[in-house]
C-alpha angles and dihedrals in degrees: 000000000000121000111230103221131154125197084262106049096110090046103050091044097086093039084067089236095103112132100173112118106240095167101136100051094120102042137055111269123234111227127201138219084256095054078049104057092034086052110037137067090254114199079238092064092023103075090061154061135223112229106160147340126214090192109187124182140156129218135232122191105160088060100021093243142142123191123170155115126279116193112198113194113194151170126250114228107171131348120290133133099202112080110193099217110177121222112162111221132280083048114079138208101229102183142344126209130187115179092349093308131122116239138214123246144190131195124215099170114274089005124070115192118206125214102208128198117213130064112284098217116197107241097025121109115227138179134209129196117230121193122193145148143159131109115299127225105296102229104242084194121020118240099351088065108044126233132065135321122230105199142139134223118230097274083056101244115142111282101195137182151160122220108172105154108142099359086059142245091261081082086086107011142028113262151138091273098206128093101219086080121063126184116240084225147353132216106193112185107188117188120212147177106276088252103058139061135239119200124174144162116314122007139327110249100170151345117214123192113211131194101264100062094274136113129188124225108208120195131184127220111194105179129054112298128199114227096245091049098073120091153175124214125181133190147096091302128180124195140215126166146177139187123257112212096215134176084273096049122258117016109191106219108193126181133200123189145146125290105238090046100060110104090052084046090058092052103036093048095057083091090072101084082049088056097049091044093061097038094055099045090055106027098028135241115357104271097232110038087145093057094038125219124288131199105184127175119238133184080247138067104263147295135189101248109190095259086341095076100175122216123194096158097125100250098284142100134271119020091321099322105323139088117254102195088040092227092105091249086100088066093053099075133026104261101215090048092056097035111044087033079055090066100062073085102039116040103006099043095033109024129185119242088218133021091241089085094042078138092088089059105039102022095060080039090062097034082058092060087067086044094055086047096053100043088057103033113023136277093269079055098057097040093051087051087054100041086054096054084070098092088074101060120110109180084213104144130338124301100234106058139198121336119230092358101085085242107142126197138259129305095253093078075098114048095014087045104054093042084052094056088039083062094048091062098049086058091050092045098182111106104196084048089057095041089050083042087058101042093046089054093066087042089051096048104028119171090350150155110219160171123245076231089067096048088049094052095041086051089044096054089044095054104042096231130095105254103185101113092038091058084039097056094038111041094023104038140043102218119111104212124246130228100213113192151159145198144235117152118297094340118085127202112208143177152152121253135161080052144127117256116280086016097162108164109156116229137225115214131174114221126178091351084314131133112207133160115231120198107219132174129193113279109354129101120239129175140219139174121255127214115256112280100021098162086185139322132264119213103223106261082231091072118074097222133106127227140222137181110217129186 
């Protein structure tokens, strides 16, 4: 079973636009042998390496096909002669060549395991020639439904693109489907009709017309690049640019739109060096100066291609046109811009190995929405953005979700998770220590592939506190804790309940027009003192947690 997600389905929940299909939120779900081998590290992806792709493809749009090549060049790590690549149906593996020689191939659905001839030394790099072709799965629902878009732009020429987050990028090319390897670069070579524009992730190195009305766009990645991160996007595109001077030199922005849409484009983009201002300064250098920034336009609404971040918000500010957290702050930036531009940090800089912990991507990108907010407009601003995404929080099922079977968590990695990362820096309470903490994250982990272990233990180290049972109660459980109290004069009884076990956050409460920290625990009962005339106590609204006065 795949979970159709996009990098907006918390989001659009409370909106009451969410299409993702979240049936099974309240059962157990039944996996299959094919969530199986798309989800887990298979011995038949194990024994090697990705190094690069040269992924070359042509587009039909008369007929909605793709055919190409795709040349996977890859390390060998220990001895095996059957490679696992991943195509989804309709589209079909034609032929696979290794030194010259055809290969044998089985299909097992969505996997294709090749038998290959040669030795497979350890050590030894080695490359094998995929040929393919068909038309790949329509998108019902971009980006919610994975696959590509068929559209056209008002003067009627073709308006294409691919969305693939969650249902893979094997719905349009031939690759190693799985997140937790990552090609060192990427060369991706797109054909045409003469008329129309390709771009895609990294930089354009050529175009190159050719006889029969065509032309290929060639671009170059040169860092590490997650499989759903590369895209193609196709229309009558027209370009402007600038250059961006960033905490690393010269970032080359470049933005592709529409044509009737440029003069709106000009105006509307100019909120990505805002952007980039504010991101930087709290998340550190722009993950890809080598590959540049890119703002391209899509028939959807937007998705954080590596490099190739796509916009369809209609040029205006907010989540078309309206306030998610419901403060006002939400109408004062363009929420795709800021958002999927966020991910170039988290996701595509730091990437998880398997979408259960599709937190670490979406959970640190809206948290930088309130981060936007407040380097622009104050630290009261930002708090109140995040406190007012709140309405859109379930508590349904966990937010991380189901380990080697491609089964992400709930939709509250976005709101849930950026309150609870809200609530973490009010612990810390040290601004420049959580803004170092967040800049050394994306040092640490630096173009990688990683477990939500190893985010908890790098926070936790950071922070100097155990964070086990915060991460617990938050990330593994649906429970909001509970500040349970009483009074008696001037002393006070608290604890924590509707919690995980060891849950110890401490609490900030306000008595009297006091602010004081208390130090709870589930489930035992501590004492303070409380200033004279303390009528009750207020939890600070930074915190995500509830209340109650008990007898």
């Amino acid at each position: 079973m795949q979970n159709r997600l996009s990098t907006l389905i918390g989001i659009t929940f409370f909106l009451g636009l969410l299409s993702f299909s979240d049936s099974q939120a309240q059962t157990t779900p039944t996996f299959t042998r094919q969530d199986t081998l798309r989800g887990s590290i298979t011995p038949e992806r194990a024994w090697w390496d990705l190094v690069h792709y040269d992924l070359r493809m042509k587009v039909n749009p008369q007929d909605s096909t793709m055919q190409g090549v795709n040349l996977v060049r890859y390390k060998v790590l220990k001895p095996n002669q059957v490679m696992q690549l991943d195509l989804q149906p309709p589209m079909r593996i034609e032929k696979v060549v290794q030194n010259g020689q055809k290969l044998a191939v089985k299909q097992d659905k969505n996997a294709w395991f090749i038998q290959l001839a040669a030795k497979q030394v350890p050590g030894t790099l080695q490359t094998v020639e995929v040929t393919y072709g068909g038309k790949p799965q329509v998108s019902t629902n971009p980006p919610w439904s994975g696959g590509v878009t068929w559209k056209k732009d008002a003067q009627g020429n073709p308006f294409i693109a691919t969305s693939v987050q969650g249902d893979g990028a094997s719905l349009f090319w031939p690759c190693k489907d799985h997140m937790y390897d990552e090609p060192d670069s990427m060369m991706i070579r797109v054909t045409v009709p003469q008329h129309l524009t390709d771009v895609s992730n990294g930089r354009l190195r050529q175009v190159e017309q050719h006889a029969d009305g065509t032309k290929t766009f060639h671009w170059a990645v040169t860092n590490p690049i997650n499989n759903y991160g590369v895209n193609v996007n196709i229309g009558d595109y027209v370009h402007f640019s600038e250059v961006y001077a960033g905490e690393k030199g010269k970032l080359d922005c470049d933005y592709y739109v529409l044509r009737e849409n440029l003069e709106k484009a000009k105006v509307q983009f100019k909120q990505v060096p805002q952007m980039l201002k504010a991101l930087e300064h709290w998340f550190g250098p722009y993950p890809f100066y080598e590959d540049g920034y890119k703002l391209v336009e899509v028939p959807y609404l937007g998705m954080e291609h590596q490099s190739s971040v796509t916009y369809g918000n209609k040029y205006q500010n907010g989540y078309l046109g309206r306030d998610l957290s419901g403060t006002g702050w939400g109408l004062k930036f363009d929420f795709i811009i800021v958002h999927e531009s966020g991910h170039e940090w988290f996701a595509n800089n730091i990437t998880y190995k398997d979408i259960a912990d599709m937190w670490i991507h979406e959970s640190f990108t809206s948290y930088s929405e309130n981060l936007f907010v407040e380097y622009f407009h104050g630290k009261k601003a930002g708090s109140e953005y995040v406190i007012g995404t709140r309405k859109g929080i379930r508590n349904d099922r966990p937010i991380i979700g189901k380990y080697h079977v491609n089964f992400s968590g709930s939709g509250d990695m976005y709101p849930k998770g950026s309150n609870m990362l809200h609530t973490l820096r009010q612990v810390v309470n040290d601004d420049e220590k959580w803004r170092k903490l967040l800049r050394g994250l994306n040092q640490e982990f630096y173009h990688q592939t990683v477990t939500s272990a190893q985010m908890e233990n790098y926070i936790s180290q950071q922070t100097g506190r155990d964070l086990t049972p915060f991460f617990n109660q938050y990330l593994r459980d649906v429970r909001i804790p509970v500040l349970e109290y009483r009074l008696a004069g001037t002393s006070l009884e608290y604890r924590w309940s509707n919690t995980v076990k060891g849950f110890n956050l401490p609490a900030k409460v306000t008595a009297a027009g006091k602010d004081m920290w208390l130090q709870p625990v589930a489930d035992t009962w501590k004492k303070a003192n409380l200033p004279a005339g303390t009528q009750d106590i207020r939890v600070d609204p930074n915190f995500y947690v509830t209340q109650k006065q008990v007898q």
